[in-house]
C-alpha positions in Angstrom: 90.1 18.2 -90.1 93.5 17.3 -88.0 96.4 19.1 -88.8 99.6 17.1 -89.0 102.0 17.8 -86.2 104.4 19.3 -88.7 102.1 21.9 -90.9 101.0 22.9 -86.7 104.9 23.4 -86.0 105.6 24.6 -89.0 102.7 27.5 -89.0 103.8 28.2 -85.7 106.8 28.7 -86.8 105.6 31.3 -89.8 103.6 33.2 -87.4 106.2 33.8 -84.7 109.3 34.1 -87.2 112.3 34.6 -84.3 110.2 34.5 -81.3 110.0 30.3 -81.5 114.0 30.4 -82.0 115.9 32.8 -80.8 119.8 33.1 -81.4 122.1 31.3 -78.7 126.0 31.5 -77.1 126.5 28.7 -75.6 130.3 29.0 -74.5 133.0 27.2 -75.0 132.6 23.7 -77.4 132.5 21.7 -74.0 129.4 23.0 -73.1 127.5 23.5 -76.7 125.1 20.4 -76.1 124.4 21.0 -72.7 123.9 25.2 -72.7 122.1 24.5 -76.1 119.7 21.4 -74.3 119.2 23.8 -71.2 118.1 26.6 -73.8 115.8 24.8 -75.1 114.5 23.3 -72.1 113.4 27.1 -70.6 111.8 28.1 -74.8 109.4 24.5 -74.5 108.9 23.9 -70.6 107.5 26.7 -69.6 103.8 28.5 -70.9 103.7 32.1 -71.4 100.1 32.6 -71.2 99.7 34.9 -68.7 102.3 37.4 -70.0 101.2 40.4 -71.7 103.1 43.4 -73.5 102.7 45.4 -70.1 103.8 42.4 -68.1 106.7 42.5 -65.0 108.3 38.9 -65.0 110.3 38.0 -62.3 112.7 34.8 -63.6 114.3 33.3 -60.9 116.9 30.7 -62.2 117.3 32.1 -65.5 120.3 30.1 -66.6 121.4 30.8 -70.0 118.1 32.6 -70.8 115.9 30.0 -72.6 112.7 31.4 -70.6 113.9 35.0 -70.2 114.0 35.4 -73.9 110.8 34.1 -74.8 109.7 36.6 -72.0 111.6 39.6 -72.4 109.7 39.3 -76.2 106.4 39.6 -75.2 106.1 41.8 -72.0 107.0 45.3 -70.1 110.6 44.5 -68.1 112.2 41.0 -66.8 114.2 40.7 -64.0 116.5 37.6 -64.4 118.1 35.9 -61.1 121.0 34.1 -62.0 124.2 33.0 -60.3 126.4 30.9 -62.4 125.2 32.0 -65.9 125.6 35.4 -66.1 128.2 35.5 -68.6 126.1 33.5 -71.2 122.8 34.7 -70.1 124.0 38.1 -71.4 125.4 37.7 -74.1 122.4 35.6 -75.3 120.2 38.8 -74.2 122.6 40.7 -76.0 122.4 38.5 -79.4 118.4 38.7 -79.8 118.6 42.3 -78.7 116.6 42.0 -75.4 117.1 45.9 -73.6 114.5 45.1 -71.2 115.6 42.3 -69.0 118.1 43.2 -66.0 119.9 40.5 -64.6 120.6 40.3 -61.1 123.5 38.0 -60.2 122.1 36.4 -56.9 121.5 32.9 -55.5 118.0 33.0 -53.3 118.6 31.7 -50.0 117.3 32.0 -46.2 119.9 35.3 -45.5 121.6 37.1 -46.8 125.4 35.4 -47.3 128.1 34.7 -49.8 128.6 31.0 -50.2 129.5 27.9 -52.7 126.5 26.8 -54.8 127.2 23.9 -57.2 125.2 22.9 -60.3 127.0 20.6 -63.1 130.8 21.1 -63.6 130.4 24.6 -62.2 131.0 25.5 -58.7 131.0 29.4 -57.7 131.1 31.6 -54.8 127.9 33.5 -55.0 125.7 36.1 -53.0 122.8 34.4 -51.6 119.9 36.8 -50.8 116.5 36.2 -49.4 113.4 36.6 -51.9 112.5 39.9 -49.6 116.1 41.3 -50.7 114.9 40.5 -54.2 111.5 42.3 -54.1 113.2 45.0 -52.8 115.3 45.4 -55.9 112.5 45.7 -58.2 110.4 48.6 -58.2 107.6 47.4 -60.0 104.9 44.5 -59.2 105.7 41.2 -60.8 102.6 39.6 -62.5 104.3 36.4 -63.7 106.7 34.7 -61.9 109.0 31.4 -63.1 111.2 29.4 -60.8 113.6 27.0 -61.4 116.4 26.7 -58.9 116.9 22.6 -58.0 115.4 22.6 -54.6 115.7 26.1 -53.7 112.5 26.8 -54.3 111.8 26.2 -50.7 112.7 29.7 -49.9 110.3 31.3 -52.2 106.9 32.0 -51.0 104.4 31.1 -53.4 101.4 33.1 -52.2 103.0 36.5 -53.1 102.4 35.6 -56.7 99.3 35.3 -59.0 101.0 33.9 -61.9 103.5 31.2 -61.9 105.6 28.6 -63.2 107.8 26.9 -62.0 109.8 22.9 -61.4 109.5 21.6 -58.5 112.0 19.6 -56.6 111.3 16.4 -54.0 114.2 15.1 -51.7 114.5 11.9 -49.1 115.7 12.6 -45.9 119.5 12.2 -47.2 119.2 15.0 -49.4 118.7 13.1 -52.8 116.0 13.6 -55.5 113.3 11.9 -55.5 111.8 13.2 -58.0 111.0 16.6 -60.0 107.1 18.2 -61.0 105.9 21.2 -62.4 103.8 24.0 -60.7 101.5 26.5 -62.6 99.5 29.1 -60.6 97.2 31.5 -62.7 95.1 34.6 -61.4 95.9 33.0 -58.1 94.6 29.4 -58.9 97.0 26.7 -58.9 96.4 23.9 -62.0 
């Protein structure tokens, strides 16, 4: 028998009571549809299997936390990379009670420099860092790594990670999208 889409969503919903939805800031009433819509995006875009209660999940491009909530839920410790976010990104760890997720306020780059970086209405100066000077932060192996950072996903290296998600980004030679794909990697095969 085929269950209907909504008794599926809604049993999903019994069985993982505030895990499915957890509670959001989303700033100031300018921003409420597009911090909400960006929320949501990191809950439904990205699969979780792979991380376990004694996961490390490294997030890099956290945003406002959709992702590093779900996350921070089910494994060990996240460590959320996030430039322009921050502020929300807390406070949204703050509101679903998240005490093992430490953010780290950094733009990944190819050195180490402070710089503009750009994303919607918001333009920030920023500390770029390498993905070394990231590793380097965290004293614990990652198992699952997720990556979304608009095209600066050039300066991550892949192979060091066994477990991954992540959106791609494709540019022309003038430096616009072409267009935008998903990656998943797990136990070291890519799907």
């Amino acid at each position: 028998m085929i269950k209907s889409l909504k008794s599926h969503l809604t049993e999903l919903a019994m069985n993982a009571q505030a895990f499915l939805f957890p509670q959001i800031h989303v700033g100031s009433y300018v921003y409420v549809r597009k911090h909400v819509v960006i929320l949501l995006q990191g809950m439904v875009e990205y699969d979780l299997c792979g991380i376990t209660k004694d996961s490390i999940v490294l997030d890099i491009g956290a945003s406002v936390g959709g992702f590093t909530v779900m996350a921070a839920k089910r494994c060990k410790q996240v460590y959320a990379v996030e430039p322009l976010h921050t502020e929300i990104l807390r406070e949204n760890l703050t509101l679903n009670n998240i005490d093992n997720c430490t953010v780290l306020e950094y733009a990944v780059g190819d050195k180490k420099m402070r710089g503009e970086l750009s994303f919607g209405r918001i333009t920030k100066t920023v500390q770029f860092v390498t993905l070394n000077d990231i590793l380097e932060m965290i004293p614990e192996k990652i198992d699952f790594m997720k990556c979304d950072i608009e095209g600066g996903e050039k300066y991550i290296d892949f192979s060091l990670f066994q477990n991954i998600e992540a959106e791609m980004h494709e540019f022309d030679k003038q430096g616009n999208l072409i267009r935008v794909y998903p990656y998943h990697k797990r136990n070291g095969c890519v799907l």
